[in-house]
C-alpha positions as CSV (number, residue, x, y, z in Angstrom):
1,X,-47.4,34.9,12.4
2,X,-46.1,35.1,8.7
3,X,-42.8,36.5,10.3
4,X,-42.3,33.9,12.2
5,X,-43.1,31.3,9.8
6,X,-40.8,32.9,6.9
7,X,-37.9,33.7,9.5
8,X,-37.9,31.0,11.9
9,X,-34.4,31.5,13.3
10,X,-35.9,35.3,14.6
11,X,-38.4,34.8,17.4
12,X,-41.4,36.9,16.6
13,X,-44.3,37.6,18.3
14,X,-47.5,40.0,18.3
15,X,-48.3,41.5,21.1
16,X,-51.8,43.5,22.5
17,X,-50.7,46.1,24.9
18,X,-54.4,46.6,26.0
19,X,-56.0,49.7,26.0
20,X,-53.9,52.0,28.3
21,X,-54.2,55.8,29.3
22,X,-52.2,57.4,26.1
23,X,-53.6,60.0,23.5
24,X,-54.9,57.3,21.5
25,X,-56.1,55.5,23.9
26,X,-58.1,57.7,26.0
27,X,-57.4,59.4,29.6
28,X,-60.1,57.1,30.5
29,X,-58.8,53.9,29.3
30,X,-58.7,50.8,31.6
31,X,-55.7,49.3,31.1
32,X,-52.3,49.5,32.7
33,X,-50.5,51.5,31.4
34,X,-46.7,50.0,33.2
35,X,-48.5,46.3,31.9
36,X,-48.9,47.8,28.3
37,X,-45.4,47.5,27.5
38,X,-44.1,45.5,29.9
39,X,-45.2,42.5,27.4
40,X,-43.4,43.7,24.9
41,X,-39.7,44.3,26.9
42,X,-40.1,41.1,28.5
43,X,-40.1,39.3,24.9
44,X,-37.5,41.0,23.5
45,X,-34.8,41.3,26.4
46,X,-35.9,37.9,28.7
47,X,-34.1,34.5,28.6
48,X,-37.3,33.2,30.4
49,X,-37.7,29.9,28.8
50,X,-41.7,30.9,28.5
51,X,-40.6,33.9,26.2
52,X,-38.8,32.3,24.1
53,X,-41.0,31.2,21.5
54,X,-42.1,32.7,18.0
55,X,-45.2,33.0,16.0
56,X,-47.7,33.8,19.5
57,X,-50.0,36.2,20.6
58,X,-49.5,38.0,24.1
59,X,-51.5,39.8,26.2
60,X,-50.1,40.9,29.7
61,X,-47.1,38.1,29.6
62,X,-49.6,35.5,28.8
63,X,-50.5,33.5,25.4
64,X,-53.5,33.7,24.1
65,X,-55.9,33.1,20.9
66,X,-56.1,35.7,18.4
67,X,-58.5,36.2,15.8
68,X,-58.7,32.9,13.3
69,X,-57.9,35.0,10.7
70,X,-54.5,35.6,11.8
71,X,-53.4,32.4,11.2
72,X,-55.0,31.7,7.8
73,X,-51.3,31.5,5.9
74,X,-53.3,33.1,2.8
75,X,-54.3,36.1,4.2
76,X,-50.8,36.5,5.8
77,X,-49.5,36.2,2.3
78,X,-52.0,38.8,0.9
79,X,-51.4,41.2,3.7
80,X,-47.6,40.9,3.0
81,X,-48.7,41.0,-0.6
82,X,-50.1,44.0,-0.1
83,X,-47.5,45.6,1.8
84,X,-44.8,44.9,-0.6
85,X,-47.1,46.5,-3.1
86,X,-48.0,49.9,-0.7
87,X,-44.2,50.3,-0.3
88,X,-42.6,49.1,-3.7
């Protein structure tokens, strides 16, 4: 979300994948594993009119609410904060 509020000619979005059948998820996950990424190529390559937005949270090619936290604009600024520092 602080991407796409500092940059907001570059649509950028977060995406959950889900938890799909991969070594970190688990043989035994649930989720889809064609659907897992599917969200994320759709974004990046569609011209659909619903994709192209910035500053969202996807699941499975559909909006939806992420945690409050990640739209407090002070903790996106201490994360980024904190990145700069870890990679400065």
């Amino acid at each position: 979300m602080a991407v796409a509020r500092h940059w907001p000619d570059v649509l950028s979005n977060s995406v959950n994948p889900g938890r799909v059948p991969t070594k970190i998820g688990g043989a035994g996950a649930p989720g889809d594993l064609e659907m897992g990424h599917q969200t994320q190529t759709w974004l990046a390559d569609s011209r659909d009119e619903k994709a192209m937005v910035s500053g969202h949270y996807w699941f499975h090619k559909q909006q939806v609410q992420p945690v409050p936290l990640a739209n407090n604009q002070t903790f996106q600024e201490r994360s980024i904060d904190g990145l700069v520092e870890m990679t400065s």
